[in-house]
VOGU-3710 file (C-alpha; in Angstrom, 3 decimals, decimal comma):
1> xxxxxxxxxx> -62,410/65,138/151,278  -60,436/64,422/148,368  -56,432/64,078/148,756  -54,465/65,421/146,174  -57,468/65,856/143,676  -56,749/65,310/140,385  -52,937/65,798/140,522  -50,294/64,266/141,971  -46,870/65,811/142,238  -43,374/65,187/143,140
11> xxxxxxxxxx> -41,606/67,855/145,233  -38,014/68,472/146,520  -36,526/70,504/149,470  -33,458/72,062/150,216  -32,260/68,778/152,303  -32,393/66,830/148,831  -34,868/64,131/150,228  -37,947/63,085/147,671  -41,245/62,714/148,797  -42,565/59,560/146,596
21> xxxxxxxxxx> -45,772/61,402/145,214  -49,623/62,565/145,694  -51,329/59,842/148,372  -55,197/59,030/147,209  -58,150/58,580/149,039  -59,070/54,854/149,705  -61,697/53,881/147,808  -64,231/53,759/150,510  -63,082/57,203/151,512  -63,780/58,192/147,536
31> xxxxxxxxxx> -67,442/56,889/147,458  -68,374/59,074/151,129  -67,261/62,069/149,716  -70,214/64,550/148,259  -70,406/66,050/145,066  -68,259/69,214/145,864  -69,366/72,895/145,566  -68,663/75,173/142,992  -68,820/78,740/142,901  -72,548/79,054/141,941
41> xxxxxxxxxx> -73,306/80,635/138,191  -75,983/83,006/139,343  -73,366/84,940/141,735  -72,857/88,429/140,122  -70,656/91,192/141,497  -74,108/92,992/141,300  -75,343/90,868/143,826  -75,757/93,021/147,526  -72,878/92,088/149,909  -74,546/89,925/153,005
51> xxxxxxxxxx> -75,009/91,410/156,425  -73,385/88,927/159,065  -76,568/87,110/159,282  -77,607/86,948/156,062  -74,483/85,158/155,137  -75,608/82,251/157,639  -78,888/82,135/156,221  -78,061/82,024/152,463  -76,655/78,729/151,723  -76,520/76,066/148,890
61> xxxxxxxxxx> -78,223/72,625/149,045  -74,595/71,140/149,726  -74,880/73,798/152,829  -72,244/76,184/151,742  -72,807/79,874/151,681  -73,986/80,993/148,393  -71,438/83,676/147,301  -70,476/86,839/144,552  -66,652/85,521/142,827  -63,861/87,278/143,393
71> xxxxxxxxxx> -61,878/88,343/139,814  -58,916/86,855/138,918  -56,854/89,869/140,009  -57,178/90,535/144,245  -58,726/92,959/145,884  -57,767/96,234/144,210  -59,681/95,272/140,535  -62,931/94,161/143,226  -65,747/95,656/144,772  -66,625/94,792/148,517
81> xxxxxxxxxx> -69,593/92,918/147,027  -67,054/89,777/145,407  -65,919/89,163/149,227  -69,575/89,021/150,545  -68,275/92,263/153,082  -70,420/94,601/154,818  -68,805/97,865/156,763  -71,504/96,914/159,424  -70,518/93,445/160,020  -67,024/93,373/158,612
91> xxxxxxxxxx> -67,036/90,154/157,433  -65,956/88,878/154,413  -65,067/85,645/152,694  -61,606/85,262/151,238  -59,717/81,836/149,355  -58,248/79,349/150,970  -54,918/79,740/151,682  -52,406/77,466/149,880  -49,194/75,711/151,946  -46,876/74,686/148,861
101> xxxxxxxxxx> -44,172/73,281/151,059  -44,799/71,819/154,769  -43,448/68,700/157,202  -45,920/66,931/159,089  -43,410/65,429/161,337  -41,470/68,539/162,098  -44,477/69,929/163,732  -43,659/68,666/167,292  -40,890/71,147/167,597  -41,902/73,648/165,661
111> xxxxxxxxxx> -41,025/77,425/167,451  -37,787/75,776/169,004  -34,318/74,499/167,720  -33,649/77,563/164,928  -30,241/78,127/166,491  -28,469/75,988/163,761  -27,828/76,350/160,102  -29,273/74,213/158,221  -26,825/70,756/157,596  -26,354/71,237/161,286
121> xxxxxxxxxx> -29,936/71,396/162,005  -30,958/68,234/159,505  -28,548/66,350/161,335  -28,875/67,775/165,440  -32,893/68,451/165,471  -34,539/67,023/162,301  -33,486/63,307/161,349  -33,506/62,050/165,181  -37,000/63,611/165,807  -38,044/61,740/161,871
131> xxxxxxxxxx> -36,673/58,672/163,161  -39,591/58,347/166,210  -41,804/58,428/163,213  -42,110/54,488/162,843  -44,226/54,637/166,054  -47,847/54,762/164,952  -49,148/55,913/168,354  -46,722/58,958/168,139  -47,562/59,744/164,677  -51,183/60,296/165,031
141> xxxxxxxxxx> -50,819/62,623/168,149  -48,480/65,031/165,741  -50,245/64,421/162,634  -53,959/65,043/164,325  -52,345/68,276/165,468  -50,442/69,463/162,746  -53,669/69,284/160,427  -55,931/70,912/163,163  -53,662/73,510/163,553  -53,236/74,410/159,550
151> xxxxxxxxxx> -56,716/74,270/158,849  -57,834/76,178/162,172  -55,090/78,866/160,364  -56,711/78,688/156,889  -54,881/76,391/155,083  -57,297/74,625/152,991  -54,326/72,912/151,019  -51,581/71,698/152,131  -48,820/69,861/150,556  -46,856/68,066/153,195
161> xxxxxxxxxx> -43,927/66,095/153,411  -43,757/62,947/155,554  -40,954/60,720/156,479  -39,306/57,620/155,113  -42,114/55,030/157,267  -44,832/54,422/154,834  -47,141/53,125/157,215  -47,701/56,446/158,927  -47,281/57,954/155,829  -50,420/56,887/155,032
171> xxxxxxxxxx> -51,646/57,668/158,754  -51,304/60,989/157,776  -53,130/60,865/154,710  -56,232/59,325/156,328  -55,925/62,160/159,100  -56,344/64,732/156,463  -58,911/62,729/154,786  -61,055/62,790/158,016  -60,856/66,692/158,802  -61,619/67,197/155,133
181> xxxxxxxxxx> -58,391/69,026/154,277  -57,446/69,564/150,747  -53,516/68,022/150,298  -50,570/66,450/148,725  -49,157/63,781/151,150  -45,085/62,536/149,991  -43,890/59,658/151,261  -40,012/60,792/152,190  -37,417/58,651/150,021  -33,694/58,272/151,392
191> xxxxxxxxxx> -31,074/55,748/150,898  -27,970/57,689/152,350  -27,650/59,032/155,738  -24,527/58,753/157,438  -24,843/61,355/160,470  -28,081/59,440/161,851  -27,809/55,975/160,276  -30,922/54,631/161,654  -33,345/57,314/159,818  -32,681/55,662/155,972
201> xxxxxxxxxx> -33,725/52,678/154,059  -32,045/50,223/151,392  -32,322/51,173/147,632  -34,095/48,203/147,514  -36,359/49,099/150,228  -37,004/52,295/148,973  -37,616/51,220/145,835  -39,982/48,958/147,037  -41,599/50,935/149,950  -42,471/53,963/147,002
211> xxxxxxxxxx> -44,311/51,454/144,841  -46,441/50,383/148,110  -47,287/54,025/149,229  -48,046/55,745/145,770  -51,193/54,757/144,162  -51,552/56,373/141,103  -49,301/59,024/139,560  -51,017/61,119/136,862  -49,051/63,614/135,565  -45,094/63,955/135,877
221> xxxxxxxxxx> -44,479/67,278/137,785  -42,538/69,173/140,380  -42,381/71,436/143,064  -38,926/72,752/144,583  -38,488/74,593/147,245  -36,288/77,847/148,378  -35,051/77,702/145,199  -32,815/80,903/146,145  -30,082/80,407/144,216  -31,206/79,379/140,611
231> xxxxxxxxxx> -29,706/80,853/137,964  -31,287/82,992/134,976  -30,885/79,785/132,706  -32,074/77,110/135,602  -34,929/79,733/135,841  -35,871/79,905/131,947  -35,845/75,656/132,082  -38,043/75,841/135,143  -40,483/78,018/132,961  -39,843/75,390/129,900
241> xxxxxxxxxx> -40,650/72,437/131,749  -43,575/73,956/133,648  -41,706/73,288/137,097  -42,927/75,385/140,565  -41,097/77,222/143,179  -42,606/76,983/147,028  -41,332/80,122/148,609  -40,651/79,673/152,206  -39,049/82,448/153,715  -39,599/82,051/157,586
251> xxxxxxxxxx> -37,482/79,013/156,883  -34,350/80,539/154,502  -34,396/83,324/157,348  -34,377/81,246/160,627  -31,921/78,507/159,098  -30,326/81,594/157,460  -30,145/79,422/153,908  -30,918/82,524/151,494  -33,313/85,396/150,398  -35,610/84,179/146,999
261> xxxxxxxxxx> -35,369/87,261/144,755  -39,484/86,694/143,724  -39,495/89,588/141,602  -37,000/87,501/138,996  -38,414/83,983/139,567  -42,175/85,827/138,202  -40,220/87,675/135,720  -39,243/84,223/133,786  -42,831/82,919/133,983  -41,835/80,202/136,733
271> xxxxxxxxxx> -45,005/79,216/138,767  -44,676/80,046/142,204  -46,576/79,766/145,502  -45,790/80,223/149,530  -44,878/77,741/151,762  -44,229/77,694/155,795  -41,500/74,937/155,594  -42,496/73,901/159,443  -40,186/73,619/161,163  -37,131/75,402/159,878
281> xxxxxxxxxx> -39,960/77,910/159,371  -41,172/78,439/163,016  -45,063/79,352/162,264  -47,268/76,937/160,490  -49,475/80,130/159,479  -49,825/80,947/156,119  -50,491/84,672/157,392  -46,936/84,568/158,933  -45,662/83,208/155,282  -47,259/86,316/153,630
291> xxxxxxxxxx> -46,147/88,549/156,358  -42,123/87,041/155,705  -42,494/87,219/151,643  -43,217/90,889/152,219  -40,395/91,107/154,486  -37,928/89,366/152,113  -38,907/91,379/149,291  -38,087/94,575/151,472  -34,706/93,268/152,552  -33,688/92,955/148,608
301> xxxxxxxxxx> -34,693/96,554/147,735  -32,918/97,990/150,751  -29,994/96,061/149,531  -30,696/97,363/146,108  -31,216/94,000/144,555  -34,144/95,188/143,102  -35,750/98,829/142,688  -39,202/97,679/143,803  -40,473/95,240/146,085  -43,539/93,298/146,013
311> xxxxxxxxxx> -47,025/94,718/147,661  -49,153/93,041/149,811  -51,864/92,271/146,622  -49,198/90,219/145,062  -48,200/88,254/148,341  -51,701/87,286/148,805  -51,791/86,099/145,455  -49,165/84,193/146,228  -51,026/82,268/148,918  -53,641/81,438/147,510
321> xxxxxxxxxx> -54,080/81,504/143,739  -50,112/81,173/143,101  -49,519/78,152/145,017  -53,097/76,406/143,195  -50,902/77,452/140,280  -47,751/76,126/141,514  -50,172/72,906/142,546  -51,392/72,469/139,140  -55,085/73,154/140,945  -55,883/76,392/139,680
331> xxxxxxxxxx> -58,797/75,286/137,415  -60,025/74,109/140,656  -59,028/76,456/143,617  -57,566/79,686/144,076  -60,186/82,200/143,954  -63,639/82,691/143,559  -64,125/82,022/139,839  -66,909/80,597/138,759  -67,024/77,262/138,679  -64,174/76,632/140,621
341> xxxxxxxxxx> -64,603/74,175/143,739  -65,256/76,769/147,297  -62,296/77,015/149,300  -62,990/79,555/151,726  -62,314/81,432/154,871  -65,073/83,432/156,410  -63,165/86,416/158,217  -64,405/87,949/161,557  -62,119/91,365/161,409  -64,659/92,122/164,655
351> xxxxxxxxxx> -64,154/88,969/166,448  -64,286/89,463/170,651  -60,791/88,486/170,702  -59,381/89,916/167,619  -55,588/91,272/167,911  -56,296/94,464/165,799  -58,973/97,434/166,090  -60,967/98,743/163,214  -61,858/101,925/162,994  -64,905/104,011/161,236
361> xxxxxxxxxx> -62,841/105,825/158,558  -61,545/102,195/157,512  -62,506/100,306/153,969  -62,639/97,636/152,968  -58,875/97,652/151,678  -57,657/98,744/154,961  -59,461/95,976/156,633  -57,872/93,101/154,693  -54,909/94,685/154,839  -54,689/94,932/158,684
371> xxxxxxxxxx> -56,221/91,314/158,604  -53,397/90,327/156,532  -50,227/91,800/158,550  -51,989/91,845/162,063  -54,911/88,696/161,828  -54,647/85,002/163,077  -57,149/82,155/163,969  -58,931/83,934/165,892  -60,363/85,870/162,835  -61,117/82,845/160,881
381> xxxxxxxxxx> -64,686/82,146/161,981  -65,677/79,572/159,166  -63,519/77,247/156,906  -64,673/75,647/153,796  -63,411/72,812/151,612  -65,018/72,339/148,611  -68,046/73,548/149,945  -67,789/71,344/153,292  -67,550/73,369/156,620  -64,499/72,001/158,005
391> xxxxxxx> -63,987/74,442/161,147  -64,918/74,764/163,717  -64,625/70,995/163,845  -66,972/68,441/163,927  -67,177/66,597/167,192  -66,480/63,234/165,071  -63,180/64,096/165,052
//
């Protein structure tokens, strides 16, 4: 699956470490991949929604389910029919979800050690646990896991920092390559590190360790993340220079770092997508990013920051054809426009083991809903990337 298709892209965090750029598939990786799937052109919204079965049976020669697009616009501007649901079966197909902002290597503590702001948590929790990253053996246990556990949660892209070893850097960009994950892989850059000396490398080494790990670099652009405290003007240069925000508010509320106002970042025209920020954010769920965007937008209005706050439709649009935007992918991913390449979820709202209850009065609207705020993994049946069914997993890997 490709990594980092088409784009690459350089992105920033809060710590003011630089991942070196997008990571590309080895050539040999490149000439196994299949032609991808595309939204077919014969789907209509006319088309009858699928009854559970029917959506296993109708499928494309590349073995993807055929499909109706969604619009542009989420759910409110649809009709069940451009999610493929059925009030019988209640399932439905949704996008991919979109991770703008993640670290691989944080993932072994992840839902521990947010007791510390954030300097104090760089320096305590994150740079010693970085440093074991020059172990290969040690990297591919987290790694594996990390991209299991995102994709078995819906992320279908992910762009992820690493650390400052380039070797496993690219450890983790084969990982991704063989679950078929859509990603952005950033090989960490830092000469200055005073508090845990051993985590940092020579300008020289840097220097030279970058222009080993990158590839190819096609287009000069950037994602930042928090961003929380950008000014009107830093905002309207953002907007100039075509620049992203990743949103990641689990993290600016467990490190206590900040509350995005998201309302005026969309009001200059700055791209902007969701990110979990594992592990200052303590859930590598993109659900649980929608879920804190929500709750971040609420916290502003009570405050009376702003007079509205954002709804649900525009969070999920944040998650999945915002952060293609803030990716530079949205001709690609994002939704279910024609043409573009099928990133998918396959929902089970009915699942044996679901955690919420559906009842008969419920539509469609109330069942994405309570998928949204109340779903998990155990809801998301089917994964796609680019037409490839990439969970449940293989037993290859």
């Amino acid at each position: 699956m490709v990594i980092a298709p088409g784009n690459s892209r350089q992105q920033g965090d809060s710590e003011g470490r630089q991942p070196a750029g997008g990571q590309f598939p080895t050539a040999s990786a490149a000439a196994e991949r299949r032609e991808p799937h595309r939204v077919p052109q014969a789907c209509s919204p006319s088309q009858q929604p699928w009854t559970p079965r029917s959506v296993r049976r109708s499928r494309t020669s590349s073995g993807a389910p055929s499909c109706t697009p969604a619009p542009r616009r989420p759910w409110r501007s649809c009709t069940d029919t451009c999610w493929g649901w059925t009030r019988a079966g209640r399932e439905f197909f949704m996008p991919g979800m979109v991770d703008t902002h993640i670290h691989a290597p944080q993932y072994s503590f992840a839902g521990t050690r947010v007791d510390l702001p954030l300097l104090q948590w760089l320096t305590t929790y994150t740079f010693p646990t970085e440093a074991k990253y020059k172990d290969s053996d040690f990297a591919e246990e987290v790694y594996t896991r990390v991209v299991r556990r995102t994709l078995k949660n819906g992320t279908t892209t992910a762009c992820y920092f690493a650390t400052i070893h380039t070797d496993t850097s690219l450890l983790l960009a084969e990982i991704i390559d063989k679950f078929g994950q859509r990603a952005f892989v950033g090989k960490v850059c830092m000469d200055m590190n005073d508090s845990v000396p051993q985590y940092k490398e020579t300008t020289e080494d840097s220097v030279q360790e970058t222009e080993r790990f990158v590839i190819e670099l096609l287009e000069k652009k950037t994602m930042m993340a928090h961003a929380c405290y950008l000014s009107e003007e830093e905002l309207k240069l953002f907007s100039l220079r075509g620049a992203a925000i990743s949103h990641c508010p689990n993290s600016n509320f467990s490190l206590r770092s900040g509350v995005l106002n998201v309302q005026k970042v969309l009001k200059n025209n700055v791209k902007l997508g969701l990110g979990t920020d594992v592990a200052g954010g303590y859930s590598a769920s993109m659900l649980d990013a929608i879920r804190k965007a929500m709750m971040a937008s609420n916290s502003l209005q009570v405050n009376k920051v702003n007079e509205t706050g954002l709804t649900l439709e525009e969070a999920f649009q944040l998650a999945t054809l915002g952060g293609s935007q803030a990716l530079g992918l949205d001709d690609v991913i994002g939704n279910f426009e024609v043409g573009k390449e099928f990133d998918a979820l396959l929902i089970n709202t009915k699942a044996s083991d679901s955690p919420f209850d559906l009842f008969s009065a419920d539509n469609f609207e109330d069942t994405l809903q309570k998928f949204l705020y109340l779903g998990d993994d155990r809801n998301i049946s089917e994964v796609y990337v680019a037409g490839k069914q990439v969970v449940p997993f293989s037993s290859s890997v």
